[in-house]
Steps between C-alpha positions, in 0.01 A plus 500: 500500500559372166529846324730773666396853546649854567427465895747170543888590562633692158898371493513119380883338494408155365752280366327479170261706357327405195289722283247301271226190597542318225652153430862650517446704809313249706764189439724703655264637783371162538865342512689743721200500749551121551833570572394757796645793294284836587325591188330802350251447198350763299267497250267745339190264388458186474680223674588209232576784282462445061546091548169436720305834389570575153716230315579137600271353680176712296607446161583072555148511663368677149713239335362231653128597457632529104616166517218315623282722196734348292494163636098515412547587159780186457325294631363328260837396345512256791097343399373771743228771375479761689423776217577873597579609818290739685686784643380684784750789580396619808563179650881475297522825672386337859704217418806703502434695789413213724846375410683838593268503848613102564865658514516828581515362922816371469649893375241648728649785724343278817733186403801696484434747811485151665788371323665809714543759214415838554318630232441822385192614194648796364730645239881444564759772377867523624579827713900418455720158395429361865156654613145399284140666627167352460234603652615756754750202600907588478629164415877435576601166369831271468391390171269619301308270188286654274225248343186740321488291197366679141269650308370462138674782273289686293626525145563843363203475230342808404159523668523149711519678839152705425346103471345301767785246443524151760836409668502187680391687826173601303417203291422228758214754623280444214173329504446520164691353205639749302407433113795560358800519676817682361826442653810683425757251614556133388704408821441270728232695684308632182490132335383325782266723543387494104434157560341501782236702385468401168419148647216715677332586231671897402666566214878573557744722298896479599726788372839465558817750352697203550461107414253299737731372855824696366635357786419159428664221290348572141431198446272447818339803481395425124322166633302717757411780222366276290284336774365848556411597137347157501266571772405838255725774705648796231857508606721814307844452566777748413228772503493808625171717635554838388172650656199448704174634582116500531208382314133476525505138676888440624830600344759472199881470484672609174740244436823465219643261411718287211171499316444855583215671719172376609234586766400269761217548671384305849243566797795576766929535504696258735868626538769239580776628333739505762574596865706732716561480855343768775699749608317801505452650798816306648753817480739233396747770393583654927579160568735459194335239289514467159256440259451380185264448226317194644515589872828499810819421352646256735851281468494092482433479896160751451675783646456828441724759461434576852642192661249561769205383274409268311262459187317173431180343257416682236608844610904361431359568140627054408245195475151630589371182678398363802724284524771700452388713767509227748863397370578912573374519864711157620847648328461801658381381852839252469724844460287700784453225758783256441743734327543245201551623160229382290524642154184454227578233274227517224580181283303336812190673456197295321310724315128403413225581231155410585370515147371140371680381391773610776869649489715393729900534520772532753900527430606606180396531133635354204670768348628671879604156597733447154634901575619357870612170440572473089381127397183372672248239439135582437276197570072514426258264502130573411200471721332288208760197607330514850197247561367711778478783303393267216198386749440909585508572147778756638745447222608841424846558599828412602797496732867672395769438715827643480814328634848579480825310620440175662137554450457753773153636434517892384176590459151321415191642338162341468177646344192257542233370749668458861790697388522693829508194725754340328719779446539444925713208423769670274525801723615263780750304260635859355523637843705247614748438198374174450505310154322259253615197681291596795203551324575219307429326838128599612230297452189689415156318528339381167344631406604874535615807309848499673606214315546776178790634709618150546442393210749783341833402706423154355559591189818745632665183560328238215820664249755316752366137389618566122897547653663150464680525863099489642387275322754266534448580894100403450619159302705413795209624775285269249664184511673513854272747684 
């Protein structure tokens, strides 16, 4: 049977056991099965975990039902009237759980018992550094990975925790579009989903203590705020909510800031103001692993203090995407299968906004790429130059790329439509050390948005014409060429 039970044999010795079904875990369930390791899985709900249930895959389906509202009301920009859209939420709501449903088979418990995984629904804790139990099961593994993702953190406001607050594992369960949504948090998570239903007809309020995407290149992230407060979302940055509570028909959040205190007042509180990773109930501390303030504190290889285990995804307290997750599970099943070294080597990482317009970046930023390597060259070139996005009437935005020596590409951010797809492009050229010149090299299809990227190294190398020595080279190509 699929699901184990307290009557089937009570010692396991697997060569890997790994505790969490989400992205993280099953790569490396997934992987080390097809490589005819004996596996032990464990999970406590859900297969697919936050990415298929509660956070991916949900909120781009909500983002894409908000696009195509916004798309009507465009529309007549291109000579088509449409007027305003029509929203029926219940069906938003089926939308996005038709699109969870289409997926959810492929993390199913059936797929993976097949796969040859044993899996186990119950709650893991570790009995001693060699020895986890889970549901009446003694578990006895070579290696050990630990993949149970994370969970919203709930601010320490005064009165918040006595409101009917949504996480992401509550809000893709309504059927009814809140009024006015407040959401402490203007991170990736809380913007997207400020726009996303703003473009659905609520009203949206973003607080944030900090600036909007801190973690963002400023100037990117001020293209993409102003986009929002153009579509009519109240964004407070560098505010703080002092209080919350009650009233007759939804709730208020005292707020202070440089303009001093104010009320805000909304039909319902979204929190997205950050994540930690689940360890409770682990008894991390008898198998001596260390944790910190976002989750397992693990070295560059994703070991734990207990060389033993293993901590990957968002519980490694780093990057809290997919992606990243993915990139987790094949470095460690490279150190537990093949016994090669694979250390984490985040400069490789794309990293992805889905606001519209979108953030996208991989490598380094400006200002870390000038504290590594002193002198580099920042190249741009705006979206408006592009005729695609001319003929989209998509010309917000703009590419940055940062090269150092030789034109090695550093780093490259993006915010505007398609962002995310061609981010792919630079990840590969950054992951392998490659350079301007190569890029200099591909012929993109016209017309498309990756010529902006193109269109850039162009002018890296447009300078070089002015020297005399090239353009006495060009004279000579010129007459005897």
């Amino acid at each position: 049977m699929a699901e184990e039970t307290e009557t089937t044999i009570k010692n396991l010795s697997p060569d890997i056991c790994v505790i969490g079904g989400g992205s993280a875990g099953l790569s490396v369930a997934a992987g080390a099965a097809a490589f005819g390791a004996p596996v032990v899985l464990i999970e406590r709900d859900r297969m697919g975990g936050d990415c298929l249930n509660h956070g991916c895959v949900p909120s781009k389906a909500l983002i894409a039902a908000a696009r195509h509202a916004h798309a009507v009301r465009e529309a007549a920009a291109f000579g088509v009237i449409a007027g305003e859209p029509v929203i029926d939420f219940e069906k938003v709501h089926a939308h996005v759980q038709s699109v969870i449903a289409a997926i959810a088979p492929n993390d199913s418990v059936e797929r993976f018992t097949a796969m040859g995984v044993r899996i186990i629904k119950a709650e893991a804790r570790f009995l001693d550094a060699d020895t986890v139990e889970a549901g009446g099961f003694s578990i006895r593994a070579r290696r050990f990975v630990i993949a149970t993702g994370s969970s919203t953190i709930l601010p320490p406001i005064p009165g918040l925790a006595e409101l009917d607050y949504l996480t992401n594992e509550s809000l893709f369960d309504l059927k009814r579009l809140p009024e006015h949504l407040l959401i402490i948090g203007a991170g990736p998570v809380g913007l997207e989903m400020a726009q996303a239903h703003r473009r659905l007809g609520a009203k949206v309020t973003v607080i944030d203590v900090r600036e909007a995407l801190s973690g963002e290149d400023t100037e990117l992230a001020r293209i993409v705020t102003d986009r929002l407060r153009g579509e009519g979302i109240t964004l407070f940055e560098n505010t703080h909510v002092l209080a919350a509570g009650q009233t007759a028909h939804g709730v208020w959040l005292q707020c202070e800031n440089g303009r001093g205190a104010h009320m805000v007042e909304g039909s319902t509180v979204l929190l997205a103001a950050g994540r930690r990773g689940n360890t409770a109930g682990l008894d991390l501390a008898v198998a001596g692993i260390r944790e910190t303030a976002r989750g397992i504190a693990v070295d560059r290889r994703l070991r734990t203090d207990n060389r033993r285990v293993y901590a990957i995804g968002d519980v490694a307290g780093g990057p809290q995407f997919t992606h990243m997750a993915g990139y987790h599970a094949s470095r460690v099943l490279r150190e537990i299968l093949f016994r090669l070294p694979a250390r984490e080597n985040r400069d490789i990482i794309p990293r992805a906004i889905f606001t519209d317009p979108e953030i996208a970046s991989v490598g380094l930023c400006e200002d870390e790429a000038r504290r590594r390597f002193g002198h580099v060259d920042v190249l741009r070139w705006p979206y408006s130059e592009n005729d695609r996005a001319q003929a989209e009437r998509a010309t917000t935005g703009l590419i940055k790329i940062i090269a150092g020596r030789g034109g090695r590409v550093l780093g490259v951010s993006i915010v505007g439509t398609g962002a995310a797809e061609m981010i792919n492009m630079w990840q590969m050229v950054i992951a392998n050390g490659q350079g301007l010149r190569h890029v200099r090299n591909v012929i993109a299809p016209y017309p498309t948005m990756t010529e902006i990227g193109k269109r850039a190294v162009i002018a890296y190398y447009t300078p070089m014409t002015r020297k005399p020595f090239v353009r006495a080279i060009i004279r000579f190509l010129r007459r005897f060429g």
